[in-house]
C-alpha positions, 0 to 999 in steps of 0.5 A: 542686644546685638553682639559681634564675635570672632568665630575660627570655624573649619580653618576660617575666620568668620566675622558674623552678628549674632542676636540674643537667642536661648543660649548665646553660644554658637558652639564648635561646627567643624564640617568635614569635608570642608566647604567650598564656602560657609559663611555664618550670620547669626543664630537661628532658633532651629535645633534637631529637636524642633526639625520635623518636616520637609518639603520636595517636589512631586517626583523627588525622593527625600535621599537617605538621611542620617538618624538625627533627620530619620523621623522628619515629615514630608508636607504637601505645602513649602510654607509648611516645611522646615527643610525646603528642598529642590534639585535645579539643573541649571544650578552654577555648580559642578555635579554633586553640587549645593547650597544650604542656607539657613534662616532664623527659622527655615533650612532651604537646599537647591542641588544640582543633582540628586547626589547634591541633594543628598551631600547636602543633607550629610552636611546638615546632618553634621551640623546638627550633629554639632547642635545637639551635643553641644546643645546649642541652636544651629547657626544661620549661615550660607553654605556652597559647595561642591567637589574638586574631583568628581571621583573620590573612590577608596580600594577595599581590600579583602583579599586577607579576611573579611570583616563581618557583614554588617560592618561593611553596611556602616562602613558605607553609611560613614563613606557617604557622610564623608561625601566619598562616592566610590569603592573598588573592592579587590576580591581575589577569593572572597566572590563565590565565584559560580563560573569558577567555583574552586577559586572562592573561599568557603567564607567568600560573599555571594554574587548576591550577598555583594549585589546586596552590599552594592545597591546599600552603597548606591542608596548612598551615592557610592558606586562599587566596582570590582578589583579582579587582579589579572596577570600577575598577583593571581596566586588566589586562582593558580595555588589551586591544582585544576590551574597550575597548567596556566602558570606562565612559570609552572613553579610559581602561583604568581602570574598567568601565561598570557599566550594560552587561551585558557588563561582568558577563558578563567579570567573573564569568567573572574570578571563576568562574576565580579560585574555581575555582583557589583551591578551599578560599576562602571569601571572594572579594575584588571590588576596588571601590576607588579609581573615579569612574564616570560610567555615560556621562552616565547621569544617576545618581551615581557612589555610585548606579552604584557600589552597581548594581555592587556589589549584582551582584557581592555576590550572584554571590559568594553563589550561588557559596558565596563571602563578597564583601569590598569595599574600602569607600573609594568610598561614603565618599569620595562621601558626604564622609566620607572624609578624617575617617578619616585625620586624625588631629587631629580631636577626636571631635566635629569628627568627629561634625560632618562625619558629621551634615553628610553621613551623609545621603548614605549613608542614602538608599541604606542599603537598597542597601547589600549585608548578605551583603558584608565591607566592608574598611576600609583604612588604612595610616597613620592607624588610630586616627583618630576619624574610622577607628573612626566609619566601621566603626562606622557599617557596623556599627551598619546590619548590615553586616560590617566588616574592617580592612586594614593595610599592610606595604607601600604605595608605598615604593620598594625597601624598606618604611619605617617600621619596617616601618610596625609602629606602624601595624600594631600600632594597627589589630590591637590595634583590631580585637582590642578592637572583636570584630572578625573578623580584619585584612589585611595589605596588601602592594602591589607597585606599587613592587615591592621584593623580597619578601624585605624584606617579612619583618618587617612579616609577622612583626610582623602575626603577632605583634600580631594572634596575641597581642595587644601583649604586647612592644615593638618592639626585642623583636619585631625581636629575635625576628625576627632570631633566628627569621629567621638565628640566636640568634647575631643576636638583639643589637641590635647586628644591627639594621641594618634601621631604619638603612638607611631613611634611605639608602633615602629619600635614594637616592629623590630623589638623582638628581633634580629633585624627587620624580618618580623614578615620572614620568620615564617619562611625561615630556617630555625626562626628562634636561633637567627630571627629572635633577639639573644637573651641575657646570660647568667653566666655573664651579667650585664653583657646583654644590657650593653648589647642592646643598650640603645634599644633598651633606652628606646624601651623605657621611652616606649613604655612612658608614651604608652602609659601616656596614651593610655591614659588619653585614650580611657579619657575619650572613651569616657566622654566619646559620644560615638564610634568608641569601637575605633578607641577600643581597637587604638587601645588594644594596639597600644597595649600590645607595643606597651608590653614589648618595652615591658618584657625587655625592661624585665629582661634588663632587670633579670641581666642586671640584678646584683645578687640572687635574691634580685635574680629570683624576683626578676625571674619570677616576674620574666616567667610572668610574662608569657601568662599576662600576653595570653590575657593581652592576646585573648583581649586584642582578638576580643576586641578585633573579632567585634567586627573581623573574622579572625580566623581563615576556613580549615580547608583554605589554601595558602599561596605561595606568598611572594611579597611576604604579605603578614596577614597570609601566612596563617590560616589562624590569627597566629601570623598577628602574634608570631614574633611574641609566640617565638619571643616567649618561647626562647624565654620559656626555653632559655631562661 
């Protein structure tokens, strides 16, 4: 009996003929990255179960394939193989190119390259991945595909912590099945640098120990290279006492003077160690942004020091088979350009009119301006400002070459807001691909340091928009994270607790406190009295709860959406078939802002009790709170220190953090928790 359905497949209506098989349904198969096209025709009598051979060609190695295909076979006869396999360079197809078809009974793959080859089988791995667990047969169906941007590169940041060796190694697999085929890993002092020893931590990888991680991730198709920030951001080298002569202000640990000598002799000797460690990158990140130098009274202008500085490190990186990429911010900042790009309400020609007031400022150093070096045009918010596209142009339209960087994460505290900041990722990859553009980077800053786990989506967003292009909306991609990431069972948006947990995030930030200062109370003076919020007075009841009426208002909201997500989230770790770690580390976060709103609703309930009985329960319950965070603190670290060290060497040396950064500001776990430890202890003191 022939049947004709309607299938809704990655974003896609399909129309397709399926005949009578041993189980007439075709399942949900949500691929991500989308491909550039799928056309499903029937079923095919094929389930992981009955895949048990391939066959390649003399001379070509079956690519790293993923535990559904780890015991198939190779065969010496092609009509003897279920997966027939070769690569054709003539193939019309970009680089990393495929196609995959699937008959009733046979799976057959032509790539490009050796990278196509083995994007194809992370495509198939994910269909079958869909089969099984459905258990359902593979579909017969046409697949072509192929990248829109040829380098898809994520920033690993580890500048804070490190997470634990092995979770690196997954992290690559999970890269790869995301078809991601790039990293730049931002070091600072987690090398043990052999050149420079005193400027490692002693929890610092080896120049072997990375050598190690990067030939696993080039198995994978994924080339690492090293961030080495240079010039400015150097607190890392400069806190240490053998450097401090390098400091272009001897009071800061910030940035490098680029007119000694011997800032250059620390600074490739940083480079020739990270090169060294990563063996297979072609490019070698030097930093750059975010500096004002002074070149101690040298009379030359900061633009002038910085191209000085730029030009040295642009041609080391040529002479050690490097391409230099520079975070291109400070020039444009010096020329009065730079606000242009994140205003997003100036119309072309208001833009025009800032760039013929300054552009001069650019062209008179236009021939110092190194040609051989990526200048990086960062922008987390703001992308499609005129005033963004005007910048990379200009590079472009003078011979240089450009790059964009997006973020999945800036400076959000526990977790990444804004959908995962997907509309911004999406805007500049859909740019980039529309302006031939080589490729984008995904920022991933671990200033605030939120578990990397939760960084998952906005990774897997920036998989699909700079591979395909914006071929779906965004419900539909995070309907295909949820079912590549746990299970088809949670592909439902009824699952979608991700979003809603943003706003008890934003709420938990502040609630403590006086202010948006969770990120000073380190540095401040008297931290209890002027950064944590007043506490009710018995002497006054009910004053309190006028005070912070709207807050509290927001807290009884809070609190019913974290009861909500928490329910959610047990559901999908009951039925989640994978990575029920990640679920484990959302949980933690939703408890952790769940018991914000609880204390302040106990602090109403002790301000507002009407007579002393009901003043003595409140109280009871209030002085309860600083047992059950230590049971909230002890399971959060739990669970986090599953995959993250936690805690910082005893002999580590903080810098002078500058921009406040959360995650360094203790050398214990304590900088996660400040904010509640002061909260509890004006309690404990006050009440």
């Amino acid at each position: 009996m022939k049947l004709v359905r309607l299938l809704i497949l990655s974003g896609f209506i399909v129309i397709f003929s399926s005949f009578q098989s041993p189980k007439d349904d075709q399942g949900s198969f949500k691929l991500l990255p989308v491909p550039q096209h799928f056309e499903i025709t029937g079923v095919s009598s094929l389930n992981y179960e009955n895949i048990l051979s391939y066959y390649l060609k003399e001379g070509i190695d079956l690519p790293k394939v993923g535990k559904l295909l780890q015991s198939i076979q190779s065969v010496k006869e092609e009509s003897n193989g279920h997966i027939i396999c070769r690569i054709d360079g003539s193939l019309d197809l970009p680089k990393e190119g495929y196609t995959l078809h699937i008959s009733k009974n046979k799976i057959n793959i032509i790539s490009k390259d050796k990278a196509g080859l083995f994007y194809a089988f992370m495509t198939l791995e994910q269909l079958l991945e869909d089969a099984s667990e459905q258990n359902v047969f593979l579909p017969q169906c046409n697949i072509k595909d192929f990248p829109l941007l040829s380098y898809r590169a994520i920033h690993l940041d580890v500048k804070h912590h490190l997470e634990k060796t092995d979770y690196y190694y997954k992290l690559f697999d999970k890269l790869a099945k995301y078809k991601i085929n790039a990293v730049l890993v931002e070091m600072e002092d987690k090398l043990k640098y052999k050149r420079q020893p005193e400027v490692g931590s002693a929890d610092a990888l080896s120049v072997e120990e990375w050598i190690k991680l990067s030939n696993y991730a080039k198995e994978r198709n994924i080339e690492i290279s090293p961030l080495i920030q240079g010039l400015g951001h150097v607190s890392f080298v400069l806190k240490h006492d053998k450097y401090k002569d390098l400091r272009d202000d001897p009071k800061s640990d910030w940035a490098f003077n680029p007119l000694d000598p011997k800032t250059y002799d620390v600074q490739f000797d940083l480079y020739l160690d990270a090169i060294e460690a990563t063996p297979h990158g072609k490019y070698l990140h030097i930093g750059g942004d975010e500096v004002h130098t002074t070149g101690r009274k040298s009379g030359k202008s900061a633009l002038e020091l910085q191209l000085i500085w730029l030009d040295k490190v642009c041609k080391f990186a040529e002479e050690h088979d490097r391409i230099p990429i520079f975070w291109d911010d400070m020039p444009l900042k010096q020329a009065g350009v730079y606000k242009a790009m994140f205003d997003e309400e100036l119309t072309e020609k208001e833009v025009d009119k800032i760039w013929e007031k300054n552009e001069y400022k650019l062209v008179e150093f236009l021939d110092q301006f190194p040609k051989n070096c990526i200048y990086m045009r960062w922008n987390y918010s703001s992308s499609q400002a005129i005033g963004n596209g005007k910048a990379m142009e200009w590079f472009r339209n003078n011979g240089m070459q450009v790059m964009g960087a997006t973020a999945g994460q800036t400076r959000w505290v526990l977790m990444p807001q804004n959908e995962s900041n997907m509309d911004n990722i999406k805007a500049f990859a859909v740019s980039s691909i529309k302006n031939g553009l080589n490729g984008l980077l995904l920022t991933l800053w671990d200033d605030d340091s939120p578990h990397f786990e939760l960084y998952n989506r906005g990774i897997i967003a920036f998989s699909e928009y700079t591979w395909a292009g914006d071929k779906r909306i965004k419900s539909e991609i995070k309907s295909a994270y949820r079912q590549r990431e746990f299970s088809s069972t949670l592909s439902d948006p009824d699952y979608a607790f991700i979003d809603q947990l943003e706003k008890p995030v934003a709420f938990w930030k502040n609630a403590f406190l006086k202010g948006n200062k969770r990120n000073h109370l380190q540095k401040m003076d008297n931290p209890l009295r002027k950064g944590i919020i007043d506490l009710p007075n018995k002497k006054n009841k009910g004053a309190w709860s006028d005070k912070y009426a709207k807050r509290l208002d927001q807290a009884v909201i809070i609190k019913q959406d974290c009861d909500a997500i928490r329910i959610k989230i047990n559901k999908m770790k009951s039925q989640a078939i994978r990575n029920s770690f990640t679920l484990e580390v959302y949980e933690q976060v939703n408890e952790m802002v769940g018991f914000t709103a609880k204390a302040l609703l106990i602090l109403k309930e002790y301000d507002s009790a009407s007579n002393k009985q009901e003043e003595i329960v409140a109280l009871h319950q209030v002085n309860l709170l600083s047992e059950e965070f230590k049971v909230l603190r002890k399971n959060l670290e739990t669970v986090y220190g599953k995959s993250r060290i936690l805690v910082k060497p005893n002999d580590y040396i903080l810098d002078q953090d500058h921009h406040a950064h959360l995650a360094n500001q203790t050398i214990s776990f304590d900088w996660q928790f400040y904010t509640e430890m002061l909260f509890l202890e004006k309690v404990k003191n006050e009440l």
